[in-house]
C-alpha positions as CSV (number, residue, x, y, z in Angstrom):
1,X,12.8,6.4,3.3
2,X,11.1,3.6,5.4
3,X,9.0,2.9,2.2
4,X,12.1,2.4,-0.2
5,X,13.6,-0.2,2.8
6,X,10.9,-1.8,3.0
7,X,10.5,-2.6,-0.7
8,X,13.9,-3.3,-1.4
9,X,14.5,-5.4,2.1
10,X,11.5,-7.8,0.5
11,X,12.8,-7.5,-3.1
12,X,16.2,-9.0,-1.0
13,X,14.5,-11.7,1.0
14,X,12.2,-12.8,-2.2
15,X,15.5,-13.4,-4.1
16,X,17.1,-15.1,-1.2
17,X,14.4,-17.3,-0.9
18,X,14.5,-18.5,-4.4
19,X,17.4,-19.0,-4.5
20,X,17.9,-20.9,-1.8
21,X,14.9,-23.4,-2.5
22,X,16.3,-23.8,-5.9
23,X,19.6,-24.3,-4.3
24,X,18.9,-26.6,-1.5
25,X,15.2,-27.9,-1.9
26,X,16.4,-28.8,-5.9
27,X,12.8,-26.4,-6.7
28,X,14.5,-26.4,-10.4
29,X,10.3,-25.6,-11.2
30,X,10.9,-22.3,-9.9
31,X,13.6,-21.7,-13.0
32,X,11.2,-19.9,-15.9
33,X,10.5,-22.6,-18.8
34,X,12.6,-25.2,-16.7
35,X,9.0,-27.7,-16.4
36,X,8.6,-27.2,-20.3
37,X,12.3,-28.7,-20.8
38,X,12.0,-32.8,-22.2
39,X,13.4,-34.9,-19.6
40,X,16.8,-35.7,-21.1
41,X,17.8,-31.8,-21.6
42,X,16.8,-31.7,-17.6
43,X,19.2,-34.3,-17.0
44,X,21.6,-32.1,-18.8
45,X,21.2,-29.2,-17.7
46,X,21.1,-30.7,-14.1
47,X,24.6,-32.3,-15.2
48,X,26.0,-28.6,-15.9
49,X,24.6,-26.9,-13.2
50,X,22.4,-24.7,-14.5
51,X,20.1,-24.6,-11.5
52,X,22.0,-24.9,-9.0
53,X,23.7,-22.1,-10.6
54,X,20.9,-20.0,-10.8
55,X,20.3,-20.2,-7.3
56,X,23.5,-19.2,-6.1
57,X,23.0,-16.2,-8.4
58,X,19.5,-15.4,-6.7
59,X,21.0,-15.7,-3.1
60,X,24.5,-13.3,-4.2
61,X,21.7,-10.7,-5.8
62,X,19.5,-10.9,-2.2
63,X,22.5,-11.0,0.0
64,X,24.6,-7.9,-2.1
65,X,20.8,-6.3,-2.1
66,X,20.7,-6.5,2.1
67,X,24.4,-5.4,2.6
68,X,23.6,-2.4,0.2
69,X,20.8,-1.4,2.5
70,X,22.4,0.9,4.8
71,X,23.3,3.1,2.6
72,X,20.0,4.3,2.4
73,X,20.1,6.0,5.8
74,X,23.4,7.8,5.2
75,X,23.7,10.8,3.5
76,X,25.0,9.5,0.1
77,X,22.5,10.8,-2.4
78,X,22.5,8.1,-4.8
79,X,21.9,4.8,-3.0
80,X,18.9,3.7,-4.8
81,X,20.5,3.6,-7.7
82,X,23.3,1.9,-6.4
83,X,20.7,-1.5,-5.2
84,X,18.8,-0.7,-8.8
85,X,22.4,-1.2,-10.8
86,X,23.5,-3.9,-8.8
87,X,20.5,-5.7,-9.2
88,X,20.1,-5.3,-12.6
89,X,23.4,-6.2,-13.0
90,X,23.6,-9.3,-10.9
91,X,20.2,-10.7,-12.8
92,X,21.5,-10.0,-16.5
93,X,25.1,-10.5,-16.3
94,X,23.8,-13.4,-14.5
95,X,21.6,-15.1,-17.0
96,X,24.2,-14.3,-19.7
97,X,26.6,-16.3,-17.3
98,X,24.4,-18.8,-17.1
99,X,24.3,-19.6,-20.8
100,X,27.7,-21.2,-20.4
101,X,25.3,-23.6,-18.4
102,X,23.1,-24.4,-21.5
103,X,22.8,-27.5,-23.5
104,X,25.3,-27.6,-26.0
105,X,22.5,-27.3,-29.2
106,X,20.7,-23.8,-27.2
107,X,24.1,-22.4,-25.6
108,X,24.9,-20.0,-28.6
109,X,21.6,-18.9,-28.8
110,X,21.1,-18.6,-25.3
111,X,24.0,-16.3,-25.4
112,X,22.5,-13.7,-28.1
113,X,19.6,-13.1,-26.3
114,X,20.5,-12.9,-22.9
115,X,23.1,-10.6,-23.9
116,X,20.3,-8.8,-26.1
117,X,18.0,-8.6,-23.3
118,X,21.3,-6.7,-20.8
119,X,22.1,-4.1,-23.6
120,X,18.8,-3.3,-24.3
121,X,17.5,-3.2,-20.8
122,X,20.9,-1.2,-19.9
123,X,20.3,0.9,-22.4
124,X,16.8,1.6,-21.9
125,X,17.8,2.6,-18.1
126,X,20.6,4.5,-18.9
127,X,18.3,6.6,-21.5
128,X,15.8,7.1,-18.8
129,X,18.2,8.6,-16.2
130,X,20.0,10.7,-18.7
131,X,16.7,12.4,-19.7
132,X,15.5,12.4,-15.5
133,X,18.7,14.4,-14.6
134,X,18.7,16.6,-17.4
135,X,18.8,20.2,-16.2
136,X,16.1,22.7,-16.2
137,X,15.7,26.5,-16.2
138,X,12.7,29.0,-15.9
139,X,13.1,31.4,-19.1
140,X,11.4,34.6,-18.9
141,X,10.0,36.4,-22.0
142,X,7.8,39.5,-23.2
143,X,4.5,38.1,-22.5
144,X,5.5,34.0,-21.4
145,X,7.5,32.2,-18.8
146,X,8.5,29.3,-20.0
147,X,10.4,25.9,-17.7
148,X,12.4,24.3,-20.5
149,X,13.1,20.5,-20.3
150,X,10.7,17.0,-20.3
151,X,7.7,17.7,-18.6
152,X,8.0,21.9,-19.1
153,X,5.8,24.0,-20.9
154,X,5.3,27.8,-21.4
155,X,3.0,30.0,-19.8
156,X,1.4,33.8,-20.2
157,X,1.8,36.0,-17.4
158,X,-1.4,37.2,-17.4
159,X,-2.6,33.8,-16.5
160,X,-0.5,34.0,-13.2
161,X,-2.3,33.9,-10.0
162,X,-0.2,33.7,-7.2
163,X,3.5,34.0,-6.8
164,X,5.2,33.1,-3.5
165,X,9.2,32.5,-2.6
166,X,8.9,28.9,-0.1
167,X,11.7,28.1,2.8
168,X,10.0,24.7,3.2
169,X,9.0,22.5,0.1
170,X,5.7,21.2,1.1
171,X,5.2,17.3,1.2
172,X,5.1,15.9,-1.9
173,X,2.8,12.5,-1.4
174,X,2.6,10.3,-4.3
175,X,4.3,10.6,-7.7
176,X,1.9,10.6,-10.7
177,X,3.9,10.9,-13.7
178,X,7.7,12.1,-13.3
179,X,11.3,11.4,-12.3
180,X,11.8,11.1,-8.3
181,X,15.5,10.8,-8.4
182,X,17.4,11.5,-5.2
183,X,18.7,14.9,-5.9
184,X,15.8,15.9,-7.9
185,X,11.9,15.8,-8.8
186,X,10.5,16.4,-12.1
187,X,6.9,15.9,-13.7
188,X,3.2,15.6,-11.9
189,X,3.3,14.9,-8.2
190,X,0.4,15.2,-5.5
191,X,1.6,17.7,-3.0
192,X,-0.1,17.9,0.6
193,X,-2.2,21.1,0.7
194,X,-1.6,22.0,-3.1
195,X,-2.9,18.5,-4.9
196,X,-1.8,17.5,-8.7
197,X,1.3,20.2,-8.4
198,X,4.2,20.0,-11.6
199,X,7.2,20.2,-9.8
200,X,10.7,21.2,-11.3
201,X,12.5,21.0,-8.1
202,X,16.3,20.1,-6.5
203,X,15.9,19.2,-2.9
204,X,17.0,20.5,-0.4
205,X,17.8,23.7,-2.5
206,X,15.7,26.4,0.0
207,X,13.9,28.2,-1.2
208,X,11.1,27.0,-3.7
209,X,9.1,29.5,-6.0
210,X,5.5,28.7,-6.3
211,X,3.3,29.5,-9.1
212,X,-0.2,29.4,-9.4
213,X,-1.1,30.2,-13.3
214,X,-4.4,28.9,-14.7
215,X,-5.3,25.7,-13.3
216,X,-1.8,24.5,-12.5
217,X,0.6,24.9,-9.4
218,X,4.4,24.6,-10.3
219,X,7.1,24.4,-8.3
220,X,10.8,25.2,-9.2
221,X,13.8,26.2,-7.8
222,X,17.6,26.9,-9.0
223,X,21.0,25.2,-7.9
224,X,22.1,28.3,-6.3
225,X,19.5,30.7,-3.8
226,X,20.0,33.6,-5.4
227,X,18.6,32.2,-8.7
228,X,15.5,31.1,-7.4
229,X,14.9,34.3,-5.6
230,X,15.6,35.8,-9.1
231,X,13.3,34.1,-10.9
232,X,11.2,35.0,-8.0
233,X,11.1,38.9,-8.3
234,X,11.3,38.5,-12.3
235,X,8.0,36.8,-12.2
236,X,6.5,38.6,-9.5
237,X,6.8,41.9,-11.6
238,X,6.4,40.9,-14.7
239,X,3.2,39.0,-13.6
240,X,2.0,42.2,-11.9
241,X,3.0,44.4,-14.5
242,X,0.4,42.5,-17.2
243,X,-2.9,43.1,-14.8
């Protein structure tokens, strides 16, 4: 948790400061393509208060950014993607807001592909979380298991090595590949004690069923306890039953 503070508390401050030397220290450089500009649409732009404008929507994106903060240490599940929408909104509504700003000969195109650039990106990350909060089930068959979803796969029993029902989900160290949303994990992590582990988990959903088959460790659990300890004795026999 100290981590994601600590990324998003500089992400805050970066934009503050941007902001405000565009803002007060007229850094209009700092604006992408602003140097490239000939000197009279400068002038102009200057005129409309395109920078300054700019920098006032860097310093509102930092600011909102810092008083979102706290909510990372409460117990509301989805505050990093609270600062992630904000920000994204902030920046791309912004820049389509600054178009208004534009010389009069770019504004219309400066228009289409800022607002481009927001459905597209919007799009894209709206894709993204659909597919990472997609639900996921362990389906048991005559001779495979199978974890349906992105990142599942199937699996033979006889290729099952070790079976055990968790209380405690070990620590999961780095993500590799995957979604690490707040309420769930999906894809290749590193896990402390088990290494490259595929996890198929919703946290703090005691317990966690771990399986060992070939040369992969999975972990997955179910909404509800007595799933998971379900799919537990399921595999457990049916894994038994095959050697």
């Amino acid at each position: 948790m100290w981590t994601l503070f600590f990324i998003q508390f500089t992400v805050a401050i970066i934009f503050l400061g941007l902001g405000w030397l565009i803002l007060f220290k007229k850094a209009y450089g700092l604006i992408s393509n602003f140097h490239s500009r000939p000197e009279a649409e400068k002038k102009l732009l200057i005129q409309n208060g395109y920078p300054q404008n700019a920098g006032k929507m860097l310093m509102v994106t930092g600011l909102g950014m810092l008083i979102l903060l706290p909510l990372l240490f409460t117990d509301f599940a989805y505050a990093l993607e609270v600062q992630i929408v904000f920000m994204l909104l902030m920046l791309l509504g912004g820049f389509i807001y600054l178009s208004k700003y534009e010389v009069a000969a770019k504004r219309k195109k400066s228009y289409i592909i800022s607002t481009s650039i927001f459905i597209v990106t919007i799009g894209f990350v709206s894709v993204l979380t659909f597919i990472g909060y997609q639900d996921f089930q362990l389906v048991q068959k005559d001779d495979t298991f199978e974890v349906t979803g992105v990142y599942g796969g199937e699996w033979r029993y006889e290729d099952v090595k070790n079976v055990e029902l968790l209380q405690e989900m070990p620590k999961v160290e780095v993500r590799k590949n995957g979604f690490g949303m707040p309420t769930m994990s999906k894809g290749h992590f590193i896990v402390r004690g088990y290494g490259s582990s595929l996890l198929f988990i919703y946290k703090g959903n005691a317990p966690y069923l771990y399986v060992e088959v070939g040369d992969e460790q999975i972990f997955i659990n179910a909404e509800s306890e007595s799933q998971t300890k379900e799919w537990f004795e399921q595999l457990l026999q049916r894994s038994q039953l095959t050697k």
